[in-house]
SETI-577042 format. One line per 10 residues: number of its first residue (from 1); their letters; for each residue x negated, y, z of N, C-alpha, C, O, CB. Coordinates in steps of 0.2 Angstrom, whole numbers, always signed. Atoms other than C-alpha are relative to their C-alpha. Glycine has a CB too. Layout:
N
NUM = a = X:Y:Z:X:Y:Z:X:Y:Z:X:Y:Z:X:Y:Z ~ ...
// end
This chain:
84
1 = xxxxxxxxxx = +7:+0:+0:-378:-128:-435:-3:-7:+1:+1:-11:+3:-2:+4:+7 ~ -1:+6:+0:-387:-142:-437:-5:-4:+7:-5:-10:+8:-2:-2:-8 ~ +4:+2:-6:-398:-143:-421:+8:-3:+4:+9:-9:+7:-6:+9:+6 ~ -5:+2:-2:-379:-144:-415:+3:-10:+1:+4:-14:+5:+4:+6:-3 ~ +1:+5:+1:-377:-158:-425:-3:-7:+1:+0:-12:+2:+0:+1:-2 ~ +4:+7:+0:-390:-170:-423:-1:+0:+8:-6:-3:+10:-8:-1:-6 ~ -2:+0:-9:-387:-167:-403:+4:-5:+2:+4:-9:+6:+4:+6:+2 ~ -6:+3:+0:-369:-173:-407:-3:-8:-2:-1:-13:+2:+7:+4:-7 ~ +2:+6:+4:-376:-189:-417:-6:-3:+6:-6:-9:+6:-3:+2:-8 ~ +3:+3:-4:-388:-192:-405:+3:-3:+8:+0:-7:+11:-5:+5:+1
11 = xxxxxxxxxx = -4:+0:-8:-375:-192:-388:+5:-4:-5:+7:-9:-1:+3:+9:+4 ~ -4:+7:-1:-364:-204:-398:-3:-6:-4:+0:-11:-3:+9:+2:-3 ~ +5:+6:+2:-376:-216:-408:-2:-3:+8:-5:-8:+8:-8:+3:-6 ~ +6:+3:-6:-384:-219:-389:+5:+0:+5:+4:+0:+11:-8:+7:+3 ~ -7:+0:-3:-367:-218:-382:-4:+2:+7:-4:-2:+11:+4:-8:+1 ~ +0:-4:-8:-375:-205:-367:+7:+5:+1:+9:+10:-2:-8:+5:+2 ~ -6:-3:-1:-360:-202:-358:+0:+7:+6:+4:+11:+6:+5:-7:+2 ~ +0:-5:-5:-365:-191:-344:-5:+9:-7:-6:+14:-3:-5:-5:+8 ~ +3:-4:+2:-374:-178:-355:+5:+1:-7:+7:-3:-10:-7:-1:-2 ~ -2:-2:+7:-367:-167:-368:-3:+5:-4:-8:+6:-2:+7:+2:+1
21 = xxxxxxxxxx = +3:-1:+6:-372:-157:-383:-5:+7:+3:-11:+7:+2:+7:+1:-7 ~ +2:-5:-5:-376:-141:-371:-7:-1:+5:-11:+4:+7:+5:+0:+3 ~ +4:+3:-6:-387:-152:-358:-7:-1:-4:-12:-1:+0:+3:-7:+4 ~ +7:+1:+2:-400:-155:-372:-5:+5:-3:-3:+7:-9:+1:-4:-4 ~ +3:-6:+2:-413:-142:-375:-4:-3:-5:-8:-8:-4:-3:+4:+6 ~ +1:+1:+7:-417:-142:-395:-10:-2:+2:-13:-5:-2:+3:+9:-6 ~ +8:+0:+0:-436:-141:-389:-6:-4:+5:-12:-3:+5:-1:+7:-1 ~ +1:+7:-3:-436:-155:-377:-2:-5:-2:+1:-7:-6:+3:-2:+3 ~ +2:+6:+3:-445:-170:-379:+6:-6:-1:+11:-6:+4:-6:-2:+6 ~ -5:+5:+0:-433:-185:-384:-3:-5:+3:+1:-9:+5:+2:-2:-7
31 = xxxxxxxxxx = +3:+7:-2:-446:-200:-377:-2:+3:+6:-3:+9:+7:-5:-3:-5 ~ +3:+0:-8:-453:-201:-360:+3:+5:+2:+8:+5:+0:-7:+0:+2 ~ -3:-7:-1:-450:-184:-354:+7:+2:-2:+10:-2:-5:-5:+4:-4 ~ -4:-3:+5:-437:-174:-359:+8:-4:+2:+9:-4:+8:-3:-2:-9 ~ -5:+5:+4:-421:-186:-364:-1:-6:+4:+3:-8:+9:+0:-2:-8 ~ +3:+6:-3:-432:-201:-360:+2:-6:-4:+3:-12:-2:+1:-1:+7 ~ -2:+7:+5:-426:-212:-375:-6:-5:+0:-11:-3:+3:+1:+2:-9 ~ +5:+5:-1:-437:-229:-378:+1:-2:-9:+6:+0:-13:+2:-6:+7 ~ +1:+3:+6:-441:-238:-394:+7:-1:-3:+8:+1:-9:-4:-6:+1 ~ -6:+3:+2:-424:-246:-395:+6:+7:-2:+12:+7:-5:+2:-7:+7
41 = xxxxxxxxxx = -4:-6:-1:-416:-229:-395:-3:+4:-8:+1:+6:-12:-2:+5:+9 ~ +1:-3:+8:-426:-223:-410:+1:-4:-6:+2:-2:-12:-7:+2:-1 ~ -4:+6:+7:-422:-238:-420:+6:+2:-1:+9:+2:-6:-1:-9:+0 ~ -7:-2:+2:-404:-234:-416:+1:+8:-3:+6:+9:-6:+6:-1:+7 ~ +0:-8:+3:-406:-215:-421:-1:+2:-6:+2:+7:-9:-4:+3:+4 ~ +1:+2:+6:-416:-220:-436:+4:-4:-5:+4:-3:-11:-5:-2:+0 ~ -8:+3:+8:-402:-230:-445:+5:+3:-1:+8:+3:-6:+6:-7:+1 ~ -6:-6:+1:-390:-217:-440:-1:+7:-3:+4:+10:-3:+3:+2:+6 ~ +2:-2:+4:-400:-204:-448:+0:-1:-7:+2:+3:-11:-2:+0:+2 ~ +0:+4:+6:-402:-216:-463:+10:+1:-4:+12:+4:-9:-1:-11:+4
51 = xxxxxxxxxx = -5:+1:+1:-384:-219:-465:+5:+6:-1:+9:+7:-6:+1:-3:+5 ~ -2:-6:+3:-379:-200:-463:-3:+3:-3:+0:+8:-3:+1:+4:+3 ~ +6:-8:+4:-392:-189:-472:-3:-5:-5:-7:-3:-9:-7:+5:+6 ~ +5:+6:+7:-399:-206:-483:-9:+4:+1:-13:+5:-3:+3:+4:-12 ~ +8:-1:+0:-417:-201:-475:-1:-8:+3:+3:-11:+6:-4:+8:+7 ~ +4:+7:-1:-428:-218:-474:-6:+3:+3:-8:+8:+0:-2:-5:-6 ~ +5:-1:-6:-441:-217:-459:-3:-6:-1:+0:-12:+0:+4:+1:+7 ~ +4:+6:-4:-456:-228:-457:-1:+1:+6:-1:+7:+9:-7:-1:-3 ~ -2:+5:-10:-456:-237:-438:-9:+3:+0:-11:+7:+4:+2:-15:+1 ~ +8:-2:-2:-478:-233:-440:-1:+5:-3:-7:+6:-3:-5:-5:-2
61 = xxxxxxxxxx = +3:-9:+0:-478:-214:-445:-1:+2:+2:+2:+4:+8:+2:+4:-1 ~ +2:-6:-6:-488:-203:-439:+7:+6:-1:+10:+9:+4:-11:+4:-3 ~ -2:-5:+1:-476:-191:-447:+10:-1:+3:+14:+3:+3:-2:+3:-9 ~ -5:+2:-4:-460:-201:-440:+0:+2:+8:+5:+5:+11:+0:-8:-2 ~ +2:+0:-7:-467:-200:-422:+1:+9:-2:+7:+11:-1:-9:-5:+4 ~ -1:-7:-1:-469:-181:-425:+8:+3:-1:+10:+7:+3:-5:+3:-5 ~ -7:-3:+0:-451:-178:-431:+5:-2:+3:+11:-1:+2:+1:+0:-6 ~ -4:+1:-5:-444:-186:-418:-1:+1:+7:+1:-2:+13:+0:-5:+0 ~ +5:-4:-8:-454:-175:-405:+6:+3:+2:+7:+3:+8:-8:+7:-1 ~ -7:-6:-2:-436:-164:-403:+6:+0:-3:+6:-3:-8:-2:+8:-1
71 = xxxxxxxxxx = -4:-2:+6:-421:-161:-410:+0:+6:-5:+3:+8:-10:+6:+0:+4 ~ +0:-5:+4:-427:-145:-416:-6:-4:-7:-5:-3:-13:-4:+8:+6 ~ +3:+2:+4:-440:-155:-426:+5:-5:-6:+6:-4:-12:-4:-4:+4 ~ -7:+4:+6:-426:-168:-433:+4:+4:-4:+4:+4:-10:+8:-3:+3 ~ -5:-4:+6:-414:-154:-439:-7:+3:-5:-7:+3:-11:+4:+9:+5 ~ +8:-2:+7:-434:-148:-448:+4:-5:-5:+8:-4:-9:-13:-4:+2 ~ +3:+5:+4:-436:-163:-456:+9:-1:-4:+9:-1:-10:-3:-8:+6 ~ -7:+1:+2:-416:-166:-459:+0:+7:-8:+2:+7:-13:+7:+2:+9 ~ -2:-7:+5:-416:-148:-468:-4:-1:-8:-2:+0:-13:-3:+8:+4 ~ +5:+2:+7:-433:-153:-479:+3:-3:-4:+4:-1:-10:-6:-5:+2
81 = xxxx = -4:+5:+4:-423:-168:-484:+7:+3:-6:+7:+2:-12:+2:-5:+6 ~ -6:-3:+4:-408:-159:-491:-2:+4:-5:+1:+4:-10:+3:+4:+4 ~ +2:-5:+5:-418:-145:-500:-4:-6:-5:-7:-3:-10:-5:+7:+3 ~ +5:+1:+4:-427:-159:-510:+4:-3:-8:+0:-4:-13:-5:-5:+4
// end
């Protein structure tokens, strides 16, 4: 599943060691809230994205900020990308 996935990728790109793939709820916020990643956490998340799935992310998207609202949103955007 790929929400499974970009869980897995997110807990070893951010090396959080105390949480595992279970602890993250698909429709939890990843910034402040939620997770509580910071800037520096989405730039590491956005190259590792890049790097697996060949999606390129602009840093000043409105539609980057949105598809990084959840992991339920990333697997969206991940899936879009694949059907294109």
């Amino acid at each position: 599943m790929l929400e499974q996935e970009v869980k897995e990728l997110i807990i070893d790109v951010l090396q959080l060691e105390d949480i595992g793939p279970a602890d993250i709820d698909a429709d939890a916020p990843l910034f402040v809230e939620g997770l509580g990643l910071d800037s520096i956490d989405a730039l590491e998340l956005g190259v590792a994205l890049q790097k697996k799935y060949g999606i390129s992310l602009s840093a000043d998207s409105a539609d980057t900020r949105r598809h990084f609202a959840s992991v339920r949103a990333l697997a969206a955007m991940i899936e879009t990308h694949r059907k294109q």
